[in-house]
C-alpha positions in Angstrom: 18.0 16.0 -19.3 17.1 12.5 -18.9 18.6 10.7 -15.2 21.0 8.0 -16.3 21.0 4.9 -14.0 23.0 1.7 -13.9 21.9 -1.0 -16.3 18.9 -3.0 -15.2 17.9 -0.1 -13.0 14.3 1.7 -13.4 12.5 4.1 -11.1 8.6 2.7 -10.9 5.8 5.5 -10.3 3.7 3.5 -7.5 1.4 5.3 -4.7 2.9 5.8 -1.6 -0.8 5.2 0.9 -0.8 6.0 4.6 -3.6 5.5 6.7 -4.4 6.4 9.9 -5.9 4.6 12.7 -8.4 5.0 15.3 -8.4 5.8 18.6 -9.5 2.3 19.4 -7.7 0.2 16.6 -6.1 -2.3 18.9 -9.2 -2.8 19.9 -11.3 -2.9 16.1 -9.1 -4.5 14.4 -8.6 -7.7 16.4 -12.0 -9.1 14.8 -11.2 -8.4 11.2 -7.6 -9.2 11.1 -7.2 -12.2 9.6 -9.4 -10.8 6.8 -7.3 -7.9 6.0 -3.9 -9.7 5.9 -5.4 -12.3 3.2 -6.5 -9.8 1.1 -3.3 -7.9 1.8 -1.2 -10.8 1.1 -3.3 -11.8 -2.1 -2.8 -8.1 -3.3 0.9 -8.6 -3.0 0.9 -11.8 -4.7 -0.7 -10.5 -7.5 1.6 -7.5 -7.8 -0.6 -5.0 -6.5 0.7 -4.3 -3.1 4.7 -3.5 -3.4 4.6 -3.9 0.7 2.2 -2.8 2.9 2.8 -2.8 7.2 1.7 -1.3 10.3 3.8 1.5 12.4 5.1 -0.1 15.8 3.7 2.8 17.3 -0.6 2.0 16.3 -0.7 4.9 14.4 -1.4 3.6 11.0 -0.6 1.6 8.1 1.7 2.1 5.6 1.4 0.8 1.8 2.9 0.7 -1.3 0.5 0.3 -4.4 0.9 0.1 -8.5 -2.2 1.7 -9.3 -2.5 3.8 -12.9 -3.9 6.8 -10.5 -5.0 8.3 -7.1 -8.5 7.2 -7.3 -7.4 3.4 -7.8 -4.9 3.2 -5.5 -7.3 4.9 -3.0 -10.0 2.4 -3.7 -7.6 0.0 -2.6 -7.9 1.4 0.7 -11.7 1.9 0.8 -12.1 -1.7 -0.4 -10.4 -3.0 2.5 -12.4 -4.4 5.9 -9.9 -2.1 8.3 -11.5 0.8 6.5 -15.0 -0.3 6.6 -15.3 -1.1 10.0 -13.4 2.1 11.1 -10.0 0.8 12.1 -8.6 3.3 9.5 -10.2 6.8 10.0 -8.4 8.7 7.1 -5.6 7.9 4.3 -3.8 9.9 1.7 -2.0 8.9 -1.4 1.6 10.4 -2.7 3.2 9.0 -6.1 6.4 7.5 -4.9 9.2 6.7 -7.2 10.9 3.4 -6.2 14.0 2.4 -6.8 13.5 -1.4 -8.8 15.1 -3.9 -11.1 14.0 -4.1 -14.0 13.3 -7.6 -14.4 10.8 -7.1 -11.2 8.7 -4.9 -13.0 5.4 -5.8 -13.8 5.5 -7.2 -17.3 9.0 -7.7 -17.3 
């Protein structure tokens, strides 16, 4: 049976991405910072970043990614400077179904 929802309600598939910092990520990401928010914020802008943060506690970053499949969204991650210079240590990827308007759909 198909799940009915109110009109102008979709769920959207989009990969749910955490990844985990380093010991010393206070101290690794300070140089590359303002890199990785640009390109953050330029992924978001284009549509390909839902939302993407950091947990309060330095544990890791949290993002949520329209990708057609694991491997992209993951390369999103692998792509990014906190990653390359070792500020994230390991991520994994979960579809996530999120709760959206239609009309702020992509393509809508």
């Amino acid at each position: 049976m198909a799940a009915e929802f109110p009109d102008g309600i979709a769920i959207e598939t989009v990969w749910a991405i955490e990844a985990a910092y380093s010991a010393d990520a206070a101290t690794r990401r300070q140089p590359v910072r303002d890199e990785h928010v640009a390109r953050a914020a330029e992924l978001r802008r284009a549509g390909t970043i839902v939302e993407v943060g950091a947990f309060l506690d330095m544990s890791g970053s949290f993002l949520l990614v329209r990708a057609a499949g694991e491997e992209e969204a993951l390369a999103i991650v692998r792509d990014d400077v906190y990653f390359r210079t070792g500020v994230w240590t390991g991520f994994r990827a979960r579809p996530f179904g999120r709760v959206a308007r239609r009309d702020e759909l992509p393509g809508a």
